[in-house]
One Martini backbone bead per residue (centre of mass of N, CA, C, O) as a GRO file, in nm:
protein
   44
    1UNK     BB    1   0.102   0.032   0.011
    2UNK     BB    2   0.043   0.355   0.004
    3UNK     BB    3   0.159   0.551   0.292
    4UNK     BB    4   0.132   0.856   0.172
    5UNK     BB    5  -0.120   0.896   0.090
    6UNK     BB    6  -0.290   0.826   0.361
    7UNK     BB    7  -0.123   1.061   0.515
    8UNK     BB    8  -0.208   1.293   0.332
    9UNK     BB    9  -0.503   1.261   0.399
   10UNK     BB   10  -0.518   1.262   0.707
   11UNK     BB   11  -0.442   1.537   0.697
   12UNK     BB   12  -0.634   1.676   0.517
   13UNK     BB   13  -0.852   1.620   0.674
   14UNK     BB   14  -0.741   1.753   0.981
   15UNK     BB   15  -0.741   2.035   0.834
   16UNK     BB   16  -1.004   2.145   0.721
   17UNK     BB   17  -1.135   2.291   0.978
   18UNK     BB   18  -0.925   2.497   0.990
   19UNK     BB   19  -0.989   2.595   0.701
   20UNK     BB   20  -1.287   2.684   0.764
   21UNK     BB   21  -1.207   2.859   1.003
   22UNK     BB   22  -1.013   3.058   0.834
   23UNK     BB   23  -1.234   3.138   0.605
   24UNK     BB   24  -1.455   3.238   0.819
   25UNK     BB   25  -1.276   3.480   0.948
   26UNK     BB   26  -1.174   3.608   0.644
   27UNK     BB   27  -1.496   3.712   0.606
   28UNK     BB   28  -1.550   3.801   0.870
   29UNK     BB   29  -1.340   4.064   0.839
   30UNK     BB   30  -1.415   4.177   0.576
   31UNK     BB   31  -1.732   4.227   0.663
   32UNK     BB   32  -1.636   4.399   0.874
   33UNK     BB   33  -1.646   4.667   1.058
   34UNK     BB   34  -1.438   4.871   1.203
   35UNK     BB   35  -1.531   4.885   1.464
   36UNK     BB   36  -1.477   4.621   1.520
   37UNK     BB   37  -1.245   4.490   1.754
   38UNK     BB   38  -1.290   4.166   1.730
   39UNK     BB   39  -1.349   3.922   1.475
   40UNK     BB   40  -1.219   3.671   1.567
   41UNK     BB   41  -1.475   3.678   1.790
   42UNK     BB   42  -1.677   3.438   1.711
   43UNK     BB   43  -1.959   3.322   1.724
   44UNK     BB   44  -2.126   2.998   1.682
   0.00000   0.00000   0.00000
């Protein structure tokens, strides 16, 4: 069996989540308001 693909894929997997609020915050940054002190910090 190929184990870097295995290992890329599983990589890939756990990696989603992070990409996907990190899409999530840079979207929410992006159309926030000036006034807005961090937006980082967004309600779930």
């Amino acid at each position: 069996m190929n184990f870097q693909l295995i290992i890329l894929a599983i990589v890939f997997v756990s990696l989603l989540p992070a990409l996907v609020s990190a899409a999530r915050v840079y979207r929410a940054r992006r159309n926030a308001p000036q006034s807005d002190p961090d937006p980082l910090v967004l309600p779930e």
